[in-house]
C-alpha angles and dihedrals in degrees: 000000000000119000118236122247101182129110121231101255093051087066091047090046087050096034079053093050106044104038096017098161092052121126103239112163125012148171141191094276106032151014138226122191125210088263084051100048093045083052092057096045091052095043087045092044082053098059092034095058080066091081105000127074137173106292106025132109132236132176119233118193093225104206121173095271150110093254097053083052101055092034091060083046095053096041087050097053081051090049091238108151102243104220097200115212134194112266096214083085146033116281103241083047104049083047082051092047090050097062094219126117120230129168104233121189090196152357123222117189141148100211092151102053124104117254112069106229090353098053111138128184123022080091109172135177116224079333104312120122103264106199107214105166093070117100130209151131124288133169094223112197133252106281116221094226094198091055114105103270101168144042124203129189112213121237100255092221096130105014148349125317125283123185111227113213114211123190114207081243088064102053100043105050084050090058084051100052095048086058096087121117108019092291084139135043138190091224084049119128117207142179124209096225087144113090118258106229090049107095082239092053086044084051088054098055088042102046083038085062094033095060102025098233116142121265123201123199100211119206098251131358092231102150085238093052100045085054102052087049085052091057093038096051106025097236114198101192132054111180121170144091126326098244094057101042090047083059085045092058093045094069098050093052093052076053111056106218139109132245138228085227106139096174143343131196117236134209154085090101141030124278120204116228081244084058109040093048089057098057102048087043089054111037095038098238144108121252116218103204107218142192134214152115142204092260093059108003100207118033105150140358153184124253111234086228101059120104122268099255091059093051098052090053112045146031098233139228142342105268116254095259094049145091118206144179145161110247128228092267092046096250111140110244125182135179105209134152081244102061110119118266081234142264117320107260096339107105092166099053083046098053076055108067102023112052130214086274096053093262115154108212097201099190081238117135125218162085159259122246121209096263087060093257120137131230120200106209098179149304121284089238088056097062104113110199113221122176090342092305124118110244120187122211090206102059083042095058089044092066093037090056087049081064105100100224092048107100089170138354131185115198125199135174112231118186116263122186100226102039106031094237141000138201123234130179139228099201127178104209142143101230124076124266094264101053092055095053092061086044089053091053089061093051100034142055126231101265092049093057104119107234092229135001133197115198109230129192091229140003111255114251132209117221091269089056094247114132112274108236104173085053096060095042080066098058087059101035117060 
């Protein structure tokens, strides 16, 4: 497959062009065509010249909304390096919070707008009212594609945070290289759920644009509310995290009703076979397990045509642009255009995790079955040494989930004197505590055993709705 050389705002302009009446992105109240799109993003790049030029860097709260989407679009089309922060916070707050300097030019942000994480409109620059509904005309310049265009905070669920630094190059040839197989459609309707400074919110507004579907931007991600827009619109595609689309389901299931859902791409945490049974049983569609990380968006993935069985159990295959292999020490490494420029002002974290060849050791563990498919078994991080054994969480949480009154586990390892380490669980259940130790013992062997367990009624999240392990290390380390 051919790699893509083209900027972001040279698809829009075409995607304008050639399907202008279109619908494109949408909301409840209102919706934009590609033409009209195209028109925003031009009258937006025009005001923003006025204090933005190629190469600098500018931080976009990048709440869930309609106007985060058209202004990325229009900062990219500048070549202004996007930094994304959490919206659950102020923007100069959430650049403070991550410890890492960066020069920006400018902040855009809409604190004051009503919505929470979802606010849209009250969009200001370094305070000053930024209109972002005008449209208008603008010769935008030529975009060096290979130039850092995006900045993106890691989640902080296992460590300290790192600033991933995307080209355009990099996401969309990711984007690119996730289109195999008939995954995306042009006569696709999706919804962004997924947060948008998170790298799989950011694939959502590029493969949106990529392969032209319709993208809405609902008012809030409650699993009752995504279900009644997926009724009312008859939305086609659900991509996100396990753990949201298994709620999802769930819903539909204590309804009773049927979806329009053709597909939904799948990743950013394990499913177990019992789950992901579940949700594509109950929504009608058929899940495409996928693979990727900030550091290199898209790695592996499933194509939409493999049985079922398949599916359930790996991850897929190296995508078509990549190369991939398991290193000696079983780590998952991968060279891809898509692979990450590096961390922001942090050359030894990036020599790290990008070697002299261009190898990108992603502290991932795993293998690779006879068929060429992948299986990730768990992270590096996430070894917990017992006895001097090698214990994966993942592989633990794996069994817990098979347990039939397990709806979600978390599994971390805390130091013990006496063993080294020891792994202890956060479960959502609906049995006592008793009762799920002597179901553990039938799934698990001894040295598996976690040491403790809390029952939750739900698994902490981080902001990117991956389980929050350092979170419930907490609940168990004091």
């Amino acid at each position: 497959m051919q790699t893509i050389k083209k900027s972001l705002i040279e698809l829009l302009s075409e995607f304008a062009a050639q399907s202008p009446d279109k619908r494109f992105l949408f909301t409840e109240d209102y919706a934009l065509t590609a033409k009209q799109v195209y028109g925003r993003v031009c009258g937006i790049g025009r005001r923003l010249s006025e204090k933005l030029s190629a190469g600098d860097a500018a931080v976009l709260r990048a709440t869930r909304c309609l106007g985060t989407a058209v202004l990325f679009y229009a900062l990219q089309a500048l070549g202004v390096t996007v930094v994304l922060t959490d919206p659950h916070t102020s923007a100069e707050a959430a650049l403070k919070g991550s410890g890492i300097d960066i020069p920006v030019r400018a902040y855009i942000t809409n604190e004051q707008a009503q919505g929470g994480i979802s606010a849209d409109g009250d969009w200001r620059i370094d305070g000053e009212p930024l209109d972002i509904e005008g449209e208008g005309e603008y010769a935008f310049g030529k975009v060096d594609v290979y130039a850092s265009a995006v900045v993106i905070f890691t989640s902080g669920s296992t460590g300290n945070f790192k600033a991933v630094t995307l080209s355009q190059y990099n996401y969309l040839n990711h984007t690119l290289n996730y289109g195999y197989g008939g995954c995306y459609l042009d006569s696709d309707i999706s919804m962004e759920m997924l947060p948008v400074h998170h790298v799989f919110g950011l694939a959502v507004l590029t493969t949106a644009l990529m392969y032209r579907y319709e993208l809405l931007f609902p008012r809030e991600v409650t699993p009752q509310y995504i279900v009644s827009c997926l009724m009312r619109y008859s939305i086609t595609r659900l991509d996100g995290v396990p753990s949201f689309a298994n709620a999802v389901a769930a819903e539909v299931a204590a309804l009773g009703i049927k979806t329009s859902l053709r597909v939904g791409v799948i990743g950013g945490a394990p499913v177990s076979e019992k789950q992901f049974s579940f949700i594509e049983d109950t929504l009608g569609l058929t899940l495409v397990p996928v693979y990727g990380m900030s550091e290199c968006i898209g790695i592996a993935g499933t194509p939409i045509e493999t049985e079922r069985e398949l599916r359930r159990t790996t991850v897929g295959v190296f995508l078509p642009m990549n190369e991939g292999r398991i290193g000696e020490d079983g780590e998952i490494c991968v060279r891809s255009p898509a692979v990450m420029l590096g961390y922001w002002g942090d050359e030894k974290a990036t020599r790290a995790a990008i070697d002299g060849d261009g190898w990108l050791h992603t502290g991932d563990l795993g293998y690779i079955d006879e068929r060429g498919f992948l299986h990730v078994s768990g992270r590096k991080k996430d070894i917990i040494i017992r006895n001097g054994n090698n214990l994966s969480a993942v592989a633990i949480e794996q069994k817990i989930l098979s347990l039939a009154a397990v709806r979600d586990v978390c599994v971390v390892g805390i130091p013990d004197e006496s063993e080294g380490e020891v792994p202890v669980a956060a479960v959502v259940c609906n049995c006592d505590e008793g009762e799920l130790f002597a179901a553990f013992r039938a799934v698990l062997p001894k040295n598996e055993l976690p040491r403790f367990m809390v029952r939750v009624d739900a698994v902490p999240l981080t902001s990117s709705a991956k389980p929050d392990k350092q979170a419930v290390r907490a609940m168990f380390v004091r």
